[in-house]
N, C-alpha and C positions, 0 to 999 in steps of 0.2 A: 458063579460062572457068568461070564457077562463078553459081551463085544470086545474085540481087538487088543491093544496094549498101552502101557499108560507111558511104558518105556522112552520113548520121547513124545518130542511137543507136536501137536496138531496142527494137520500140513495135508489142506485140500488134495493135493495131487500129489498126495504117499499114502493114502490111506488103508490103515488096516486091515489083515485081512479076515472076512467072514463065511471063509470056506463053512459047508456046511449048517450055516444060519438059512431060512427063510425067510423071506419080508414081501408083505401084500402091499402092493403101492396102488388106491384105487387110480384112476384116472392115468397111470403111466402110459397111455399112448401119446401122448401131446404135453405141450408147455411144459411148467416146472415139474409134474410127475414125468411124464419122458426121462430128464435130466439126471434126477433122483433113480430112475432105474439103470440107467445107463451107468454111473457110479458106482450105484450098490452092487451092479454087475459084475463090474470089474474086481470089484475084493472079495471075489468069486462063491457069494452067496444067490440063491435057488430067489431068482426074484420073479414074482406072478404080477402079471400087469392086470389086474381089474378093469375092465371098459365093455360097453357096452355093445361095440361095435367092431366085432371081428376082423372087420379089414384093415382098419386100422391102427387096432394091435397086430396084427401079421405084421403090417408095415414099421412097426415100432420096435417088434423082435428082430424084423430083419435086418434094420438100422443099427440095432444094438449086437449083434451076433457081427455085422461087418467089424466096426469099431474094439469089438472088447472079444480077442480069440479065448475062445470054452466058455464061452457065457451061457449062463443057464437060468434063461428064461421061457415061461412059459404064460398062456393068456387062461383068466377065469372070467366067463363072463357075469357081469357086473352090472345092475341095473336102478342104481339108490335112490330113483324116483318112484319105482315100483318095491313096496316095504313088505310087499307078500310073497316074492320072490327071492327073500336075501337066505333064507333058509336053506332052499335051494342050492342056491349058486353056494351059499361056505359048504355045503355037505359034496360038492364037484372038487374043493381044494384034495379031499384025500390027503389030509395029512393028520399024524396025529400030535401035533403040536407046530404054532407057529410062532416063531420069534419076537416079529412086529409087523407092526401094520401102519401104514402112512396113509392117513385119513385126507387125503388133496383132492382126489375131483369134487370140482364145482363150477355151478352153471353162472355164470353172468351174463344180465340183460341191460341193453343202455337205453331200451327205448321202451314206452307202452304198447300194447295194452297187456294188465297185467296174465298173468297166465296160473297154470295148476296141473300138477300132477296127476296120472291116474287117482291117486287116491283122495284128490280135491284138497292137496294142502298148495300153496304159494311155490312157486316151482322152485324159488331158489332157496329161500328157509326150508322147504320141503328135500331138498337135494340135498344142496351143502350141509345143513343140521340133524333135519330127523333122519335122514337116511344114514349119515354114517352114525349118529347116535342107533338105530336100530341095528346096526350093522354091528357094532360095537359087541353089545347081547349076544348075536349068534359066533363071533368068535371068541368070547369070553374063555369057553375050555379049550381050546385051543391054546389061544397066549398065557392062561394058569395053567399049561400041563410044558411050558417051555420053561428053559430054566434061571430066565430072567426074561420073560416078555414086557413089548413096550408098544406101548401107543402114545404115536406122533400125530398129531393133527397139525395141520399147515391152515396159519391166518392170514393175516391181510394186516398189511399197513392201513388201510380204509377203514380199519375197525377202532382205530384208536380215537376217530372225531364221532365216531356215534354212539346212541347209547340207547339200550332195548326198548321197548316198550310194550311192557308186561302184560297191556290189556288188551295189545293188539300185533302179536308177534308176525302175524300170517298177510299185516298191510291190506286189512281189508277195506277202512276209512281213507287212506292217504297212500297213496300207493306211487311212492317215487323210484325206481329202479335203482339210480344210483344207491339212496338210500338203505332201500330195499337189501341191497346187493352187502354193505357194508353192514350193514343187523345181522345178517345172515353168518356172516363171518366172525362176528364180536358171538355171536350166542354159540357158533362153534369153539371158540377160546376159551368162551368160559366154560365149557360142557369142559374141555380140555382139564383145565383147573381146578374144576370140582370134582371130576374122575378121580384127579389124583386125591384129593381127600379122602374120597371114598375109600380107592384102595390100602390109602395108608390105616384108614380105620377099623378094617379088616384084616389087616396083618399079609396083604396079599404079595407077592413077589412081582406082581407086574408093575412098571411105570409108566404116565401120563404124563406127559411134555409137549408141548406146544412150540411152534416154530413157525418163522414167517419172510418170503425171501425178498422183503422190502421191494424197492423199486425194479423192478424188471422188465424191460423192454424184450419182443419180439424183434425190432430194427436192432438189438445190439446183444441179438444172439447168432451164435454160428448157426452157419445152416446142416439140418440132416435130414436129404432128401429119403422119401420124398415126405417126411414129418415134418419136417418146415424149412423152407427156403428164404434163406437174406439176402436177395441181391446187393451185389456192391454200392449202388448207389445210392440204396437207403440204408445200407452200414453207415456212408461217407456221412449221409446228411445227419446221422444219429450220434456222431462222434462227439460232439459238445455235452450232449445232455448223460454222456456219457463217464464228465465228472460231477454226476451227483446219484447218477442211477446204473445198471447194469444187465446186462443179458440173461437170461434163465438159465442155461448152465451157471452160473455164478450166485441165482436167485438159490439154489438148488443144495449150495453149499450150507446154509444152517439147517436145513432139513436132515439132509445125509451124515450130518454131526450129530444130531439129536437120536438118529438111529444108531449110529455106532458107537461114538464117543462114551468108552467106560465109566466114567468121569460125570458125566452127567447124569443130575437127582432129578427128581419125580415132581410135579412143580413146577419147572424151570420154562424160561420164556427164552427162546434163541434166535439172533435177527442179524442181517450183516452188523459188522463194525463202526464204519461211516454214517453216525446220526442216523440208523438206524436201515439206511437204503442202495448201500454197496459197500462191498469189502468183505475179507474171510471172516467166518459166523465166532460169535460171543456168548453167551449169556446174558439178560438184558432184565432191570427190573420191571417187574409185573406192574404196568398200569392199574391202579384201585379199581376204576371202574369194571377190569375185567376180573377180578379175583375176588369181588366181595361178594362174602360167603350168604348172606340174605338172598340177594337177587338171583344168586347161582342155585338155589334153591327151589327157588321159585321157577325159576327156566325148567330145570330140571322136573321137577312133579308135571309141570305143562308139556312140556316135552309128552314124558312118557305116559302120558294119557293123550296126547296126537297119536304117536307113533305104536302104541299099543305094549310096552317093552313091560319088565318087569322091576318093580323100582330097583331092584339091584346091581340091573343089567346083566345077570349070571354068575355077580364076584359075591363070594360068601369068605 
């Protein structure tokens, strides 16, 4: 049993429908999570906005409920910098199986000085990584009690020019944000990749897929007040750079393929079409650096002696 139909070819603006599915999208109040729920909405699956900040999923529901009539969404609050609290927050979902889950909020910093979580890990490896790796764990029975669950983790084009470093994941030595910001994402990918090993290892029915909505500009997204507003005059200015990159609605598109599209195996890396940074979503081959199974290994054991998980994450 699996998402929507294979019956014809995939087509952003028809897509199938997932009456009845559930899907957790952390981060869905803003940027490319927003998009992603706004989407899944409409092919009128139970979509739960993850955030941490009440008012601004209110505002995100209410954006998405004007836009997409009978939508059904609802907010859990979500807090991936706090790993003691994710227990919590999935025993609020009440459900007793969830579909999938889109692993996207994450924090970006463009400037020093470095910072840290409650729990004293690096705010943004601590965020983007350990948190939805920890997170991952407590929905484990949930997505093994669905009847094809799937987990989507969303990367970053930024992660394709960097590369980990094993002995210092948490940028205690050398602490450059941008950098910073692009490890954080590559060790999220590769968690992506190595999951799916795992599961395949185990015989489990859930998939790990990986996705990533290339270039996406804020200036060449439509606006949905009050979640984000483009005025026209930074659309006009944005419209050049708009043959090589694209708006977050449109970033949003391999994401939302990765969740529904029947079609796609466990493993798989999905990114626009255009050199990899606009255009409707593809399948893309997996960069070495992010799939090789040594170093994924090693993330992982480090990983989950940070974040306290269980090395199986839950999947037996």
């Amino acid at each position: 049993m699996s998402f929507g139909s294979r019956s014809r070819p995939w087509d952003v603006h028809r897509l199938p429908s997932a009456e009845g599915r559930t899907v957790l999208v952390t981060g869905g109040n803003a940027g490319i999570g927003y998009f992603v729920a706004e989407q899944l909405a409409a092919t009128g699956a139970v979509v739960v906005l993850g955030s941490r900040d009440a008012v601004k999923a209110d505002a995100a529901m209410a954006s998405i409920r004007a836009r997409v009539s009978g939508a059904h969404v609802r907010h859990l609050r979500l807090d991936l910098a706090d790993l003691s609290s994710l227990k919590t927050a999935v025993g609020g979902l009440d459900l007793d199986h969830l579909d999938a889950v889109v692993h996207n909020a994450g924090v970006a910093l463009d400037a020093p000085p470095r910072r840290e979580t409650e729990d004293g890990h690096e705010l943004m490896f601590g965020t983007n990584h350990l948190g939805h790796f920890a997170l991952t764990q407590q929905l484990a029975p949930l997505l093994s009690a669905a009847p094809a669950g799937r987990v989507v983790t969303v990367g970053s084009f930024a992660a394709r020019s960097e590369r980990l470093d094993l002995d210092d994941l948490q940028s205690t030595r050398d602490y450059r944000p941008g950098r910073t910001y692009g490890r954080s994402k590559l060790a999220q990918m590769s968690f992506g990749f190595e999951l799916d090993r795992r599961l395949r290892a185990v015989g489990s029915t859930v998939l790990s897929v990986v996705a990533h909505p290339g270039g996406a500009l804020d200036s060449l997204t439509p606006s949905r007040p009050p979640v984000h507003v483009t005025a026209p005059a930074e659309r006009l200015r944005a419209m050049p750079a708009g043959l090589l990159v694209q708006g977050k609605d449109a970033g949003a598109w391999p994401v939302v393929r990765a969740v529904l599209d029947p079609g796609v195996r466990g493993g798989q890396l999905w990114g626009p079409r255009v050199f990899g940074l606009r255009g409707t979503p593809r399948s893309e081959p997996v960069p070495s650096h992010m799939a090789d199974p040594a170093v994924a290994a090693r993330l992982w054991a480090a990983t989950g002696e940070l974040a306290g998980t269980d090395p199986h994450l839950g999947f037996r």
